[in-house]
C-alpha positions, 0 to 999 in steps of 0.5 A: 505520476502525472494528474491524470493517473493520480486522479484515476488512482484516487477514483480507483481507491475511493472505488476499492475502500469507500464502495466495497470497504465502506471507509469514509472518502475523506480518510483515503486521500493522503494529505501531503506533498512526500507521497509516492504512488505505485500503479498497476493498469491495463491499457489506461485503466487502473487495477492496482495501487499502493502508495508511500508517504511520510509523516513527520520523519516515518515513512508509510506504506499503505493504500494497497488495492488491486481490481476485485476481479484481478485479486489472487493473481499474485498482483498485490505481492508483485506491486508490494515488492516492487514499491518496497524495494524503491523505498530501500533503494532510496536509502529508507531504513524502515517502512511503517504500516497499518495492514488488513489481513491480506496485506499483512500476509504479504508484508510478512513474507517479504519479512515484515513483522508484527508491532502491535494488537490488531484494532477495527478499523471500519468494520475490518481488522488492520494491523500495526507493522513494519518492515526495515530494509535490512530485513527485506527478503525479495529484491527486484534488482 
């Protein structure tokens, strides 16, 4: 992704987890060079990201947000699949994630599962899951 799209993506996830979700600004961005993100836009505007990173040999998927007035289309699910299975196809095994309640609706339908107690997270539930490629249910090829 290009800077001028990851520093619209930025400002579209400050917009969607500080503004709406009250999530500190300082815990949304991603503070390593193995990240990867995946980009919904209408024309040059963002509606929609989600993002890979690893942390020490995981890897992590999460950052999930689509444009509050686009949510319910089915945009989430779509850029969930398509994210996940370039992950896969790269030869990930595994993908590790903290969900809200939306999301972790979508990752288990793509075959995901629950792996621990769900927690608060500023003010909303998130909950601990992976899901492993062998599992995976949607391929995009």
């Amino acid at each position: 992704m290009n800077q001028e799209f990851y520093d619209s993506a930025i400002l579209f996830i400050e917009t969607v987890f500080y503004k709406e979700q009250n999530i500190p600004k300082e815990l949304l961005l991603l503070d390593n060079n193995h990240q990867k993100w995946w980009c919904i836009r209408n024309s040059n505007e963002i509606v929609g990201t989600v993002a890979a990173w690893k942390i020490k040999s995981e890897c992590h998927w999460g950052r999930l947000a689509i444009h509050k007035k686009l949510r319910g289309l089915g945009l989430g699910k779509r850029i969930a699949i398509k994210s996940l299975d370039e992950l896969f196809q790269i030869g990930i095994e595994k993908v590790i994630i903290d969900a809200r309640d939306i999301t972790g609706e979508i990752v288990l339908k793509l075959g995901g599962e629950i792996t621990g107690k769900k927690t608060i997270f500023y003010e909303h539930p998130i909950t601990p899951m992976k899901i492993q490629r062998k599992k995976f249910i949607y391929k995009t090829r």
